[in-house]
N, C-alpha and C positions, 0 to 999 in steps of 0.2 A: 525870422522869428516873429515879426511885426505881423506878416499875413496866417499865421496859426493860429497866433494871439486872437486878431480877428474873426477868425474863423471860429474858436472856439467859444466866442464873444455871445457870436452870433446863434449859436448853437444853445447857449445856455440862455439869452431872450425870448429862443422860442421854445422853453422847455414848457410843461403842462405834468401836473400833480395829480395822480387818481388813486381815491383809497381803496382797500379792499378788505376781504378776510378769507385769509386759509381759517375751513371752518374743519371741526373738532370731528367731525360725523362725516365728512366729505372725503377723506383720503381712501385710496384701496388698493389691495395689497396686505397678503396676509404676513409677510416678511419684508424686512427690511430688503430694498428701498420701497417706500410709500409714494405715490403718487396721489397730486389733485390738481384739475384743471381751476384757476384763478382765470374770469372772463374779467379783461382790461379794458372799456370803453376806449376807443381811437387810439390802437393799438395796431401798426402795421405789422406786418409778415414780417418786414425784414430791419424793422425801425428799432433803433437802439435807445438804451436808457436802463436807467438802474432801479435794483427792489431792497426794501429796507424793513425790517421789523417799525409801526408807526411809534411816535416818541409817547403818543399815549399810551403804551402797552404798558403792563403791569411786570411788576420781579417774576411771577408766576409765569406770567406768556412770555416775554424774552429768554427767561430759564429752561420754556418747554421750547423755543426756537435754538436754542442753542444748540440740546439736549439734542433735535431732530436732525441737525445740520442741513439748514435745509441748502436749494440747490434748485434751478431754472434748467430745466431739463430738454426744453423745448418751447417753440414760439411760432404763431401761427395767427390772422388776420382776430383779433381782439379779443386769443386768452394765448396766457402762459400757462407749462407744465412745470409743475415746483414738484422735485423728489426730495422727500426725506429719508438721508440715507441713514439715520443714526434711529434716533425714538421717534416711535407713533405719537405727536402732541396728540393730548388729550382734553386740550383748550382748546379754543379760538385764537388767533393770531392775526393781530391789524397786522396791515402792512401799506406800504405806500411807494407808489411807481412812480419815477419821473423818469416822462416821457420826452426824449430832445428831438427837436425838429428838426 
């Protein structure tokens, strides 16, 4: 357990935070599910790490993230594929990747 621990120590030292925006005019897809490419600065192909509505968001943009369920559909050398399978947001929506090493 001691060397997971570590490991996962280690992993979260070398995480890296990059902001973004699913933007409101950018998805396409005239039916659900919506697609939009989100470009991640130092983002590998096959590098893992988590996306999150940012805590600055509003009732309005978390409610339209909800509403849209969104959904990482695909990943490739410095963007993500986010589907929305539920509602077309019709906001802008921060969001925030961390990136683990």
């Amino acid at each position: 357990m001691t060397k997971i621990a570590d490991a996962l120590d280690a992993k979260a030292d070398n995480s890296n935070s990059v902001s973004g925006v699913l933007l409101a005019s950018a998805w396409a897809g005239v039916d659900s599910p919506f697609t939009q490419e989100l470009e991640v600065e130092g983002l590998g192909a096959t590098q893992n790490g988590t996306i999150s509505v940012s805590h600055d968001a509003t009732i309005v943009q978390r409610d339209a993230a909800r509403n849209a369920l969104l959904s990482i559909v695909g990943q490739d050398e410095g963007v993500l594929t986010i589907s929305a399978d539920g509602e077309m947001p019709e906001v802008d929506i921060p969001v925030v990747v961390i990136l683990l090493g």
